[in-house]
N, C-alpha and C positions, 0 to 999 in steps of 0.2 A: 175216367175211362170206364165201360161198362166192362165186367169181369169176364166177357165173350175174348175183349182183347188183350185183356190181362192175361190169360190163360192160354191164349194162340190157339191154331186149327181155328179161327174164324171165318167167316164166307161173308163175301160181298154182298150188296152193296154195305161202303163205311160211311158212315152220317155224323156229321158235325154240325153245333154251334158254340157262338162264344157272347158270353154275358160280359161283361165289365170286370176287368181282374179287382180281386182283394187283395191282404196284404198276404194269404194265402194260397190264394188259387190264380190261375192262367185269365181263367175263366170261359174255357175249354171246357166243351161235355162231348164227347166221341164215343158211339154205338157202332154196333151190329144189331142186326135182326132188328124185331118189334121192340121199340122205345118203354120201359116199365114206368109205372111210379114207385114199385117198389123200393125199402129205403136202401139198401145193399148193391141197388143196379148201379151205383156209379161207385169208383172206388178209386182212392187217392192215387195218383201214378203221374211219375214225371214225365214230358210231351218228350224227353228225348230217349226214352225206352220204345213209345210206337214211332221214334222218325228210324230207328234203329231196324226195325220191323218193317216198312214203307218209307224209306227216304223220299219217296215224291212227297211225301206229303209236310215235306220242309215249310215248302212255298205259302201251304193253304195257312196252317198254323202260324204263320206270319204275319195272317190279316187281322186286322181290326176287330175291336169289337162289334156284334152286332152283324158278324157275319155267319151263316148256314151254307153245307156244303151237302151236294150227296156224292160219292165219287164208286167206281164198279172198270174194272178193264175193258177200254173202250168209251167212259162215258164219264162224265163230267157237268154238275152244274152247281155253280155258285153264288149266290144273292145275300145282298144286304134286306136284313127283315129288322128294324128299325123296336120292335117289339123287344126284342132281345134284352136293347138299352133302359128299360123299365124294370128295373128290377129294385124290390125294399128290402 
């Protein structure tokens, strides 16, 4: 999770993708704002502290790998980007 949503007071739109879990991660990466490379923009957090924060977003985080989401009140769009599942 990027530390925008760790931290709370975040503003929409929330951006999701999901690489292929490990024996560690979800494989889950959830933003706000502009996406960094920075190495600290993502930070270890379990997916059931943001459903706790956005229960709607039970559903999303329930799909597949290989999925990308953008979601804002009112607005919704979800796709399979196939790119995801390449990862070394």
């Amino acid at each position: 999770m990027s530390a925008s949503l760790i931290e709370g007071g975040w503003d929409w739109p929330l951006h999701g993708l999901r690489h292929p879990p490990t024996a560690s991660t979800s494989g889950w990466y959830v933003w706000t704002g502009h996406l960094s490379g920075d190495d600290d923009f993502f930070q270890p957090w379990h997916l059931s502290h943001l459903v706790d924060q956005e229960p709607s977003l039970l559903r999303l985080l329930e799909m597949p790998p290989g999925t990308r989401f953008v979601i804002a009140p009112g607005y919704e769009d979800v796709w399979h980007d196939p790119s995801l599942l390449e990862v070394e």
